[in-house]
Structures are given as structure tokens and as C-alpha cells.
C-alpha positions, 0 to 999 in steps of 0.5 A: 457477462454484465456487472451487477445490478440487482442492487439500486446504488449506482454511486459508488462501485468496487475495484478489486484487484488480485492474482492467485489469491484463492479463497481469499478472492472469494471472501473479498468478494463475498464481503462487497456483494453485501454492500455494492452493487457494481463490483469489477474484479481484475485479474492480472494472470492468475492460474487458479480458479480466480477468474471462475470464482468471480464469475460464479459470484455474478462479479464482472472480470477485467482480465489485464493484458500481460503482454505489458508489464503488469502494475497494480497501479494499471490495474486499478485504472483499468478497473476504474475506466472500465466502471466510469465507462459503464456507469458515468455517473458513479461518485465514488469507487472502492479499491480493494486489494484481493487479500483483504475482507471488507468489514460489514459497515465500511462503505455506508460510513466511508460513503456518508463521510464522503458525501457530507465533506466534500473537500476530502477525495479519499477516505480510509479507516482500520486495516487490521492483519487477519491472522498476527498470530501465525508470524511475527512478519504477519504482527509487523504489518498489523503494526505497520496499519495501525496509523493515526486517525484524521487527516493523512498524507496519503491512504493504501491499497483499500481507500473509497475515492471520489470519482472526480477527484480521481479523474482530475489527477488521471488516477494511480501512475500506471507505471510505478511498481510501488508506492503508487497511492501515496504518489496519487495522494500526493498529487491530489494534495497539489490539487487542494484534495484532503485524504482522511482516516476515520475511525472505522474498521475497513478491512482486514489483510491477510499478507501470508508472510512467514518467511524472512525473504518475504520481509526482506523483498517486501523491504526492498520493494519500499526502498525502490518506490521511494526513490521512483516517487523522489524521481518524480516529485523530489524538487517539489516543496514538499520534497515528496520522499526525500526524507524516507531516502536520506534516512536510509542513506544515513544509516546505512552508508553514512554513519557505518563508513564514518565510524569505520574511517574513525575506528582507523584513527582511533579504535575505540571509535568503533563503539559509536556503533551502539547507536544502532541497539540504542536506535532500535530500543528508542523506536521499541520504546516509542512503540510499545503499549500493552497491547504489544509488549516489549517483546514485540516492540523491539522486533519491530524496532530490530525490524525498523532498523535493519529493513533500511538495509533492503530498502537501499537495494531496492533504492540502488535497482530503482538508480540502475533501472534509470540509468538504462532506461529500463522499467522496473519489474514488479517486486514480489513478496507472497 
């Protein structure tokens, strides 16, 4: 089956990447056909009808080859070298993760904002949750998106990239796990790119989270992308992750066994272990607007403080991983 061309921009194209996303696929899909012409679809594995939705909606599909470990980061390269092959000329490509429903005017304003500042590789806008209401894991993730606007340390998941920026860093490091765009961000940062945020709704994100396990594995998959990102970049000037990995340690090994030690001397010690209420109800203060109300803020500041938790498991399994020379397995929360 050919990619799409019934459209006349050859300069930018999508890379939609998904397994098992249902319906959600098909409103992916359908929002990008509006708007780009060559759209390449990678399926890694998926046993619904993915594959046969893309193709009905003339969506050109990359199945991965799952005898190696899958990666969205090898996904989204594959997809990409598979677009840049087919169309040499291409300036720009839109990853998307198939969760998310691209907003009608993205690409135009992501396109023109590319096009007329040429020191940026990337540009992202507003991800916004689809549905907050249905869970408050679902309303931490709508908070989590809402980051400021300007230059940014590093995009997520949907982000327009310019091709040769993209082809200067070899694109996302196929074998991380997590993390994998901020850790090409920060590689393009090394290279004098820019990444941007404009004000501008992009897409909106249905995570389906209802259950704390999903929080607690999603939690656990940010801890171990920090430390592998640490791994690769932690000795450079930036100290690439290091601050993520030291407040982690702190709050979870550090102060509890130092207060424990002191309690032992000395009992009143152990209400130095009010800083973690204090701690959560500073993080609520400093997140709180009327948007959101107190209540909300401070699950988000509970949320904030506990997944520290989780995130060192994923910390210690990235450590364990290391020391047997063994890659790490993809760490799911859907």
C-alpha cells in the first residue's frame, strides 16, 4: 500500500506510533488526514483491529519486528527512516503517540513556527487530557501537561521535529525504554538546537488511568528513565538528570533513615517526619489556582511526594539491569 498523496505538502509528514489503542487509533488518524498528507502509522504488535483501521483510512502501516525488544523510541525511528527514505526531501515530521487526537490548527501554527525560526529543531504546544473527569490519575496527568510556555528543556511524546535536526542527532536512542525524548532534546541541546512551547493547543491525551497500579507503574517507569538518561549523560555540564535522581534518594533513603537513627537517640526526633505533610502541602500551595482547587492540589502534592517511592524501584531495576548487562523491558501502565 502507498502513503498518502493526494495532498500537495511534501514537507512535513506524521509518524504515529500505538499498539491496541482501538478507537482511539482511528480518532488519531482521522484528526492528521485533515492536515498532512504522508502519514506512516507503526504498529508494534497489536492484536485488535489497529492495523486494519490504518489501512482502511489509506494510512500507510510499519508493522515492528517483535523479535526484538520493542521501544517507542525504535518505533519512532523506524517510522521516521522509513518517511525520510520515501520522501528525501521532507523538512518536518510530527510524532504523535496513538492515544492522542491532534487539534485542528497544530500543524499549520507548529509548520509556520518552524519555518520562520530556524534555530528551534522542535516545537510542542498544549497537551491537555481528553477525559480529567473519569479519574483523578487522569486529572494528574492533565496537570502534569500544563508546563510553561517558551523555550523548554525538552518536548514529549507529540512534537513537530525538523528533519535535519533530527538526522543530525541519529534521532530517539532506540534503546531506552523511557524517557527517550527529553534524552534527544538534550542531545539537540548539545548541538545548539532550541526546543519551543507556543501557546497553541496541539492534542489532547486519553491515558485511560483509573487504577493506582497504573499510577504506581507509571511512576516506576519515571524513575528508571531517569537513571538510564543519568547513565548516559550524568558526567556532562548539565549533570543531565541528576537532580531528578538526588531528590528521589533524599526523600526516600536519606532523610527517613536519618530521622530513624535520631528517633533512636532520642524519641521526639521522630516528628521531623512532618516534613513530608509539610512537603506535600507546600508543592499543593504552589500548585493551586482556581482551576484546580485545594482538593486537587493536594492529591497532586500527595501524588508528588509518595511517587518518589516507585520511582526509586524503577531507579534500583534500571541498577540491577546494568550490573547483568541485561536491557530493560518495556514498563507498561495501560
Amino acid at each position: 500500500m502507498k502513503i498518502r498523496n493526494d495532498f500537495t505538502n511534501k514537507n512535513i509528514a506524521a509518524v504515529i506510533i500505538g499498539r491496541n489503542e482501538g478507537q482511539r487509533l482511528i480518532d488519531c488518524l482521522k484528526s492528521l488526514i485533515k492536515s498532512i498528507s504522508i502519514i506512516i502509522y507503526v504498529d508494534s504488535g497489536s492484536t485488535d483491529n489497529s492495523v486494519e483501521s490504518a489501512r482502511s483510512l489509506g494510512v500507510h502501516v510499519l508493522p515492528l519486528d517483535m523479535t526484538t525488544p520493542f521501544t517507542a523510541a525504535r518505533a519512532r525511528n523506524e517510522g521516521a527512516d522509513y518517511l525520510m527514505q520515501q520522501y528525501p526531501t521532507l523538512e518536518f515530521i510530527q510524532f504523535v503517540d496513538g492515544d492522542c487526537e491532534v487539534q485542528q490548527h497544530w500543524i499549520q501554527n507548529a509548520e509556520k513556527f518552524l519555518t520562520e525560526n530556524s534555530e528551534y529543531a522542535v516545537v510542542c504546544g498544549r497537551r491537555r487530557e481528553r477525559f480529567p473527569e473519569r479519574s483523578v490519575y487522569n486529572q494528574l496527568c492533565d496537570i502534569e501537561w500544563d508546563t510553561p510556555i517558551g523555550d523548554a528543556l525538552a518536548c514529549g511524546g507529540d512534537a513537530l521535529i525538523r528533519t535535519d535536526a533530527f538526522n543530525q542527532v541519529d534521532g530517539y536512542n532506540g534503546v531506552l525504554i523511557a524517557g527517550e525524548e527529553p534524552e534527544m532534546c538534550f542531545r539537540l541541546r548539545l548541538q545548539g538546537w532550541k526546543i519551543r512551547r507556543i501557546e497553541e493547543e496541539m492534542t489532547l491525551h486519553d491515558a485511560s488511568m483509573t487504577k493506582v497500579g497504573q499510577w504506581w507503574n507509571r511512576a516506576r517507569r519515571a524513575g528508571y528513565a531517569y537513571a538510564s538518561s543519568y547513565s548516559l549523560h550524568g558526567s556532562t555540564t548539565e549533570k543531565f538528570r541528576r537532580k531528578e535522581l538526588l531528590s528521589i534518594i533524599f526523600w526516600v533513603l536519606i532523610l527517613p533513615s536519618a530521622v530513624l537513627l535520631l528517633s533512636l537517640y532520642k524519641f521526639v526526633y521522630i516528628f521531623l517526619f512532618l516534613v513530608y505533610p509539610i512537603q506535600i502541602i507546600r508543592i499543593a500551595i504552589k500548585f493551586y489556582d482556581k482551576r484546580l482547587g485545594f482538593k486537587l492540589a493536594l492529591f497532586y502534592g500527595t501524588s508528588t511526594v509518595i511517587a518518589k517511592w516507585p520511582q526509586l524501584l524503577g531507579i534500583l531495576k534500571f541498577g540491577m539491569n546494568k550490573l547483568s548487562g541485561k536491557n530493560g523491558r518495556l514498563i507498561e501502565y495501560k
